[in-house]
N, C-alpha and C positions, 0 to 999 in steps of 0.2 A: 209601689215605689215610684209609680211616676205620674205625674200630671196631667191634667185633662187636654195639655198643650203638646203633652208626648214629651216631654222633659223632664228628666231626673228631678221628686219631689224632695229638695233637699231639705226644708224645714222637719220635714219625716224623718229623711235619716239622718240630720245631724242630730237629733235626740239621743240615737243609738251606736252612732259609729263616729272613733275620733277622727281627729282632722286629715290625718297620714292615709288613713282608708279612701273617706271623701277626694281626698288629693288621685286616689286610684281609678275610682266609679268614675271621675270626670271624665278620666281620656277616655269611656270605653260610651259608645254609643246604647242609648237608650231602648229597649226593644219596641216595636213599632207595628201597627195594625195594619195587617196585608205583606209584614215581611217573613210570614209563613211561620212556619210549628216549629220551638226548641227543641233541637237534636244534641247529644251529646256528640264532642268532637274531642282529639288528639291533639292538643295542644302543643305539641314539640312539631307540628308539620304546618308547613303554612296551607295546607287545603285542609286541614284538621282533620286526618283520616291516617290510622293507624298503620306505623311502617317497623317491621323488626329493626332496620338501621337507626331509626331515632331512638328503640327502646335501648337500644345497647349503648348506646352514645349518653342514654341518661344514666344508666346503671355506671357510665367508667365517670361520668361528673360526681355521681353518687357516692363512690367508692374512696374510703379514707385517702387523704391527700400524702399522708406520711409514709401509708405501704409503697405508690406508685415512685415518691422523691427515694426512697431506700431501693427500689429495685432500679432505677436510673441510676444512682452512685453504684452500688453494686456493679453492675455492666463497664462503668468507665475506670472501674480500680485496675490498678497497672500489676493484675497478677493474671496467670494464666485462664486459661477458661476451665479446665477441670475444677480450677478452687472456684471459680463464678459457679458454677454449677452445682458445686457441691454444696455451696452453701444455702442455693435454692430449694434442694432437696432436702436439706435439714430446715428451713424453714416451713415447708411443707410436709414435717412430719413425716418422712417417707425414708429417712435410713436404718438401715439394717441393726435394730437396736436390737434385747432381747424382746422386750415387750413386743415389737412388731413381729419379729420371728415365732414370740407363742400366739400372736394373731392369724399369723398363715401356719399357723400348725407344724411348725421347721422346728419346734423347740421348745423343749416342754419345762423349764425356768424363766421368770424375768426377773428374776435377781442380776446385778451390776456385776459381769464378770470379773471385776478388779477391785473392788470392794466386798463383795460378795454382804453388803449389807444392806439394798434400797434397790427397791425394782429398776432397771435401765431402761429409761426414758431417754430421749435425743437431750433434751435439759440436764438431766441427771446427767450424761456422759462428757457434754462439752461444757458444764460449766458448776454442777453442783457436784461429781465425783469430787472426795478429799482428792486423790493425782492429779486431778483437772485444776481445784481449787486451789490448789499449791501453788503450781504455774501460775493463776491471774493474780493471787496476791500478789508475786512478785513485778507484776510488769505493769498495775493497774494502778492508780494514786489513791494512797490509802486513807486521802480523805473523802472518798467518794465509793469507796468497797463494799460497804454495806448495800449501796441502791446499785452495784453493780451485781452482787448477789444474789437479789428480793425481787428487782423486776419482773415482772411479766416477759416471759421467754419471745415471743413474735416483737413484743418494743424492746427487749434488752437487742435483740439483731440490728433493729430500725434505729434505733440510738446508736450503738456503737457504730454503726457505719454513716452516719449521719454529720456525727456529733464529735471533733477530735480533741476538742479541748476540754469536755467534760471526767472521762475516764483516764484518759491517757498522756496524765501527768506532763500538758502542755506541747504534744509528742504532735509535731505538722503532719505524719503521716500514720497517725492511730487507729485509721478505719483499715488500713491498707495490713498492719500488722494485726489487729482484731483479728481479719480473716484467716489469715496466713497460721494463726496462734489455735485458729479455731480446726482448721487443718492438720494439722499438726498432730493436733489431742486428738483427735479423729484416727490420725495415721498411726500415733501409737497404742491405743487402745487395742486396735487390730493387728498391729506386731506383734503385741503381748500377748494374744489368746490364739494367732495363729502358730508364731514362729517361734512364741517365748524367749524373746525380745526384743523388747523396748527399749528404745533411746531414753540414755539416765534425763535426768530433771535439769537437771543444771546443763547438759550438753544441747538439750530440746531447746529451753531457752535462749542460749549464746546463738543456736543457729537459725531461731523463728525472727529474733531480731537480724539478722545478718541478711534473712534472706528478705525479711518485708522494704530495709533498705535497697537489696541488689534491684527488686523489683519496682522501686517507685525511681530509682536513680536512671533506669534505662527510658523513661518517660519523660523525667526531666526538660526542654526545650527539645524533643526530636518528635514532633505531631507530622506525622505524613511521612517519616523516615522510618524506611524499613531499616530493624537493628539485626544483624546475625547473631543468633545466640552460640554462647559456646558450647563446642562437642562434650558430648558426655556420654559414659558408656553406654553401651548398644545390647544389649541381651540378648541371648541366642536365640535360634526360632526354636518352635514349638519342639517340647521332649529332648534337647540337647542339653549338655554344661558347658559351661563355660568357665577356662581358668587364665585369671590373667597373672602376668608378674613381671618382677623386673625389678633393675639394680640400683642400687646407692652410694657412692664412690665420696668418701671425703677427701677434698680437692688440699687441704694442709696437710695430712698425715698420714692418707692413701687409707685408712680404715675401708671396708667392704663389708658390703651385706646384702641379700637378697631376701624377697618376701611374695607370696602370693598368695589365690586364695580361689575357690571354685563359687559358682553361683548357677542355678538354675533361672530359665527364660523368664521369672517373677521377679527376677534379686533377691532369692533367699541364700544367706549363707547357709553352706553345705562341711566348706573345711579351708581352713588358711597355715599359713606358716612363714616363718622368717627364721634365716640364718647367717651368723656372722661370717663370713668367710676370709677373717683377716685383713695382712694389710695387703695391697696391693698398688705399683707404681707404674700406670698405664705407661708410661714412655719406654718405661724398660719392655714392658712384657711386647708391645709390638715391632721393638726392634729385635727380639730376640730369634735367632737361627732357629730356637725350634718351633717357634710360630706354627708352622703348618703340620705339626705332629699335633702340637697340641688341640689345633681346630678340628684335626682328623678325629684324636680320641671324643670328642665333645658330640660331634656328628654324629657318628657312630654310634653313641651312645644314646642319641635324639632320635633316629631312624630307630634303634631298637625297641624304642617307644612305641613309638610310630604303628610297625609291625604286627602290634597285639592288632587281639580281633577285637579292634572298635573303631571309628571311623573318625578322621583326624583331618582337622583346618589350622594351621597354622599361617595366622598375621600379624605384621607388625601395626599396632598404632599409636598415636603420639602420645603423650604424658597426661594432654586433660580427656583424654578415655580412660585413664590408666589411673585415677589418683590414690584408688586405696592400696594397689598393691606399691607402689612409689612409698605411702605412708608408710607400710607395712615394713620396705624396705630400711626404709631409714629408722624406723624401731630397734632394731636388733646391730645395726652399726656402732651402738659402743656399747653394746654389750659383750658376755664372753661368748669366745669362738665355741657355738654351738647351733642346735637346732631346738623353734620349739613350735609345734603343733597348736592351731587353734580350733575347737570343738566348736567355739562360738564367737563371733567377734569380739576383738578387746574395743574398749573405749575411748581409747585415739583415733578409733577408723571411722566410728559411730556416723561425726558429719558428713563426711564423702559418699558413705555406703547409703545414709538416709538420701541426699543429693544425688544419687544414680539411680535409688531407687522412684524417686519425684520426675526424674527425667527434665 
């Protein structure tokens, strides 16, 4: 290939290689008598001699452009880092599905515990179970459902967080709600088979949207500002209960009512209750002479509590620690004067109790 003059014979290889190549071979020097023996060398090093750093630096050039742009948007989404993570973990095939569970030998079904008809795959649970599939009909653009359905699981993740205007029915902050939705189904799945249950369908929805909003709004122009999040209930420590409660006074007609409810250090409900306690006219009852009989009987009656053998913290905290038994209370305020016991939460408490339990 080269000349008796030491110069690339190009009438030779322009017979055989087009002009683009030729245009390559020119820049590169011709090999030369007395400039010693071809040695293979490392091309990514300029001493041409092999380094683990350039091989790794070829492999992340190497590596699809689209996984790397989805885990960078991932990271910058304005939701907490447990949901960042967690969807890392479902992206890598690594949640606690049953399938995975009869891989480590914890579980001898992969049947879909809430279907109980198709093995439970991380796919199958957050996007092809019917309970799953329900929810994305409803919040997905139904002219694009079918290929939100059909995709390839690892590019259905990488598009929807990617991609906001394709799924999400023109929706500015669709990657942000995706996640938050994908959570969500997650969190109820595992309500459902631990606690027996799950947040209804409709109430899942009304708050996956409320909350993808709360979360992109606190982002909105404040880059470098620290935001205070607001308080929200605290869970006991390790093997205690916890009961919280409190009143609800309507301020036109004095109606009352009170409500509360126990919860162990997880946020499972254990037992709730609300009772009407009539009407009541704060201005009178504190001007009243028997004021302090009556504080007495109340005390007394609280320290008899107290008393039993089990060990007792009583604190006051504000209203947003407080919001399901608040709920609770104003539930039973224009109902009749009674009492009534709950075995499992009702369905008005549902958002706050999911929200204290997300922390």
């Amino acid at each position: 290939m080269v000349d008796d003059a030491g110069s690339w014979d190009w009438a030779r290889l322009s017979q055989w290689l087009p002009h683009a190549t030729l245009e390559k071979i020119a820049a590169v020097k011709p090999p030369q008598i007395g400039a010693g023996t071809d040695v293979p060398g490392w091309r990514w090093e300029k001493n041409r001699n092999f380094s683990v750093k350039s091989a790794y630096k070829l492999l992340d050039i190497a590596a699809p452009l689209n996984v790397h742009t989805s885990w960078a948007k991932i990271w910058k989404l304005p939701v907490p880092p447990r949901i960042r993570v967690f969807l890392w973990i479902a992206f890598h095939q690594r949640l606690l599905t049953n399938i995975e569970r009869v891989r480590r030998h914890i579980s001898s079904t992969e049947m879909c515990s809430t279907c109980q008809d198709t093995p439970e795959s991380i796919d199958h649970v957050l996007r092809l179970c019917p309970k799953a599939r329900h929810i994305w009909e409803a919040i997905v653009d139904q002219r694009n459902i079918h290929e939100f359905l059909s995709i390839p699981f690892s590019r259905w993740i990488s598009q929807c967080v990617q991609d906001s205007a394709r799924f999400g029915q023109g929706d500015a902050i669709w990657n942000t709600r995706f996640v938050v939705f994908c959570w969500l189904i997650w969190k109820r799945r595992c309500n459902e088979i631990f606690d027996n249950n799950p947040l209804h369908e409709s109430a899942l929805i009304r708050y996956g949207i409320q909350l993808a909003k709360d979360f992109d709004s606190v982002h909105i122009g404040v880059k470098n500002l620290r935001i205070s999040q607001p308080a929200a209930w605290c869970p006991p420590p390790h093997g205690w209960m916890k009961a919280n409660c409190d009143g609800a006074v309507n301020t036109k007609d004095g109606r009352a009512a009170i409500g509360g409810m126990i919860r162990d250090e997880y946020g499972s409900w254990k037992l709730g209750f609300t009772r009407n306690i009539g009407s009541l006219e704060a201005t009178k009852i504190i001007n009243r002479s028997s004021l302090s009989l009556v504080n007495t009987l109340l005390v007394e009656d609280i320290l008899k509590l107290i008393a039993r053998p089990w060990i007792v913290h009583i604190r006051h905290i504000n209203r947003s620690k407080n919001k399901v038994a608040d709920t609770l209370a104003a539930l039973s305020r224009d109902k009749a004067i009674d009492e009534e016991i709950f075995e499992k939460p009702p369905n008005e408490v549902m958002i706050e109790l999911n929200r204290d339990m997300i922390g």
